[in-house]
Structure formats: C-alpha cells, structure tokens
C-alpha positions, 0 to 999 in steps of 0.5 A, a space after each residue: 356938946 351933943 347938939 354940936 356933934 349931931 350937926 358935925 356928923 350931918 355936915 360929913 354924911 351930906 358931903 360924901 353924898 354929894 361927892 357920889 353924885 359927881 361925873 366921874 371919867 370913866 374910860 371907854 373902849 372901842 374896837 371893830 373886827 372885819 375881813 376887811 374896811 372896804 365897799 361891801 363889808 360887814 363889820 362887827 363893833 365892840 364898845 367896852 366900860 367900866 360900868 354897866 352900859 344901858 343903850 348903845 347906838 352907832 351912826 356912819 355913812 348916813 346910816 343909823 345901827 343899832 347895838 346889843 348887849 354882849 355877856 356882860 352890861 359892860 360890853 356891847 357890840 352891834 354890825 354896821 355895813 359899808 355899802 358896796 358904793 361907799 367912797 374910800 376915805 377917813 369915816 367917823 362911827 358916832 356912839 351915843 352912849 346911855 349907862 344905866 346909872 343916867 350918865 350919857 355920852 357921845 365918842 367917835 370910832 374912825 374908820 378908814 375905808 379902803 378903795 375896791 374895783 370890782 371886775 365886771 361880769 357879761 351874761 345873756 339872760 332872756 331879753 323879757 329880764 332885760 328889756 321888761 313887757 310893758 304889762 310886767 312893769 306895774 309889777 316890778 314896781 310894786 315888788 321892788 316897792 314891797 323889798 324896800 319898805 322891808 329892808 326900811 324897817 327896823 325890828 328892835 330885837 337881836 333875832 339871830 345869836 352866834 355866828 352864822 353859816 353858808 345857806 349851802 354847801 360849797 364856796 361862793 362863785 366871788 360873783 358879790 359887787 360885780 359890775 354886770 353886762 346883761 345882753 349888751 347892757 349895763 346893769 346894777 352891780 351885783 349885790 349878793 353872792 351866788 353858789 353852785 348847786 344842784 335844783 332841789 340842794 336844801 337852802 338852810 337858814 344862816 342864822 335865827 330870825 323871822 321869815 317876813 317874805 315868802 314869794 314869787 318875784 319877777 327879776 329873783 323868782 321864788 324868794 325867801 327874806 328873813 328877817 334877823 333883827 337889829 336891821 340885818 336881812 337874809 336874801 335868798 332868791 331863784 328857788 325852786 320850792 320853799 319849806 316855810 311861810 311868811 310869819 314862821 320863825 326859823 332856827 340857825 341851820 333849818 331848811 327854808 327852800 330849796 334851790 332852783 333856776 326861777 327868775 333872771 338866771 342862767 342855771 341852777 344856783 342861790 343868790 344870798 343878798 345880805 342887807 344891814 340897816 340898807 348897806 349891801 354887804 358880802 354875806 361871806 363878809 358876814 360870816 367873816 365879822 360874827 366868827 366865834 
C-alpha cells in the first residue's frame, strides 16, 4: 500500500506544477493623456497589469519610444511625440510587452489624430540668415550634421523625473509650428516655442538631464541641448552667455544660460525646441503631458 500511495501523491504534485506553468490571460490597460491628439503634441502613455512588467516598448508614426517603469513594476509610462507634420488619421501604438515571469505579448493603443493649421508668420531678419555667403555653407553643413546624429541618439536612461517647467518666466509668443516667411521667402515651419524676455533672464533647466551641447551655431547662435534621456531633448538657442558645459549634468530648474539675441532673431528672446525620439513637439505641449 505505501508504494502505491507515493506514486498517487507524485502524480498530484507534478500535475499542479504543470498547471502553474500554463499562460494565464492577464488583462492589460492602456491610456494616453495629452493637451491634445494633433501635429505637434507630446503625449504621455500608461500601460497597466496585473503582474510585474519588465520592458515596454511603444512604435507609431514610424517612430520607436521607449518607456519606463512608474511606481510600481505594474505600471509604465513613456512620451511619444506626433510630429508637427503628421497627417490627421486613425494611428495604431504598437506595445511589445516583456513581464518578468518570461511571458511577452504585443497590443495595439489607437490614436486618432486630429487635423492642425498653423497661421503663418512674416519676418525680415539679416539677409546673411536668408540667403547664407558661400563660405558659411560648410559650416551649416556640418551644424546641422552635428544636431541630427544628437537628436538620432537614444540614452536608454529616464534622466528627467517629475514634471517639467518653462525655462523663463512669462508665457510663450504661440510662435511653435508657424509657417515662416523670411524676407519674402519661404521657410521651415517653426519647430519651437519663443518667450519674450529681457537679454541676461537666466535660462533655467526644464527638467534634469545631461547637457550634450554647448556652442555657437550659425542660424540659433549661442545653443544650449540637454539631453533628458529615453530620446527626449531640450533646445535653447540665441543666448547671450552660457552657465554650464558640455558633460555637466543639470538638475530641474538650475541656470544654464542666459537670454540673448545671437543668431537669426529680430530681438531678445529664447527659442525652446523639444524633440521626442525626432518628432517636434510644442514644449508647452510637454509640460502639459507630465503634469502632476
């Protein structure tokens, strides 16, 4: 009898193990929060389950984003950007979902894009920012050649943490996506948000992150990039003078530069460009998305 008995209890134990093992259906819940789905919008997405998640990756609009874990394992949350030129349609979010017991699993989040016109803007600036001397263009070249390998980059980090702030006091000029007219001719769009301030208004960082660019560039002059991992980039350009260096990393709200007029620009001011795995976004948009 006592043989008989072992094996019985044998059978019950492997059988409840292999029960354990088998997928189990676990319900998943996606949300997205933004000012608005349209061109130019930051947008903050928060996937949520019922066990621990180990990796979240998100893909739309031909863009790859990458998210991070929230305060729990359960939940994650990462920013994607609809760029200022994205068509209005019906997009699919595709999530590749990792959890930490091995199990993967791909959902899709829609996102219904909505049309935007963006007024246009006339300016005269100095004709050399219009029409470039031949000398000069080897050195645009090169500039731009430099911004886009950084903005390519990806630093697989969340360097920033909570929400973020405006640079300077006072609101924005509404001047981000506007179809510019530069002495007649036409332009880019405008891909950042302009404030009025004073030469020498201390530039304050947004958020934490690395600074990864210090330095004078034809079209935006004195230029600061800091760099708030996970893709997400800070712009600031026309200072007058700058309060850190190309390395140093940098808390929410410290003085990076200071406002000035040096570059393409009609007066005083700071252009802020915010870019999130490439997509031009509004930086108020940003602000809006991480709100507390």
């Amino acid at each position: 009898m006592r043989p008989r008995a072992a094996l019985w209890l044998w059978i019950l134990v492997v059988s409840f193990d292999s029960a354990a093992r088998e997928p189990q259906t676990v319900p998943i819940r996606i949300t997205h929060h933004a000012r608005a789905l349209q061109p130019g919008e930051a947008v903050r997405i928060t996937v949520t389950g019922a066990r621990p998640l180990k990796r979240v990756d998100a893909s739309v609009f031909q863009r790859e984003f990458s998210l991070y874990a929230g305060m729990t394992p359960m939940q994650w949350q990462g920013l994607i950007g609809i760029d200022l030129e994205t068509k209005p349609g019906t997009y699919d979010l595709k999530l590749q979902i990792s959890y930490q017991d091995g199990a993967s699993e791909t959902l899709s989040h829609e996102l219904a894009i909505k049309g935007k016109t963006f007024p246009t803007r006339r300016l005269t600036v100095d004709e050399k920012f219009v029409n470039p001397p031949p000398e000069t263009l080897d050195r645009i070249r090169e500039e731009s050649k430099m911004v886009e390998e950084i903005y390519a980059s990806c630093t697989p980090a969340r360097l920033w943490d909570g929400s973020f702030i405006a640079p300077v006091p006072g609101a924005p000029n509404s001047s981000f996506g506007k179809r510019s007219v530069l002495n007649g001719q036409p332009r880019s769009p405008h891909s950042g948000a302009d404030f009025d301030a004073g030469t020498g208004t201390p530039i304050r960082a947004p958020n934490s992150g690395k600074i990864v660019l210090v330095s004078d560039l034809y079209y935006s002059g004195n230029t600061i990039i800091i760099d708030h991992g996970l893709g997400l980039y800070s712009y600031f350009a026309h200072l007058s003078g700058f309060a850190v260096k190309a390395g140093d990393e940098v808390a929410k709200s410290q003085v990076v530069g200071f406002v000035g007029s040096t570059g393409r620009v009609t007066g005083p001011h700071l252009h802020w460009s915010v870019r999130i795995a490439g997509a031009r976004v509004d930086p108020i948009s940003l602000i809006a998305a991480v709100a507390e």
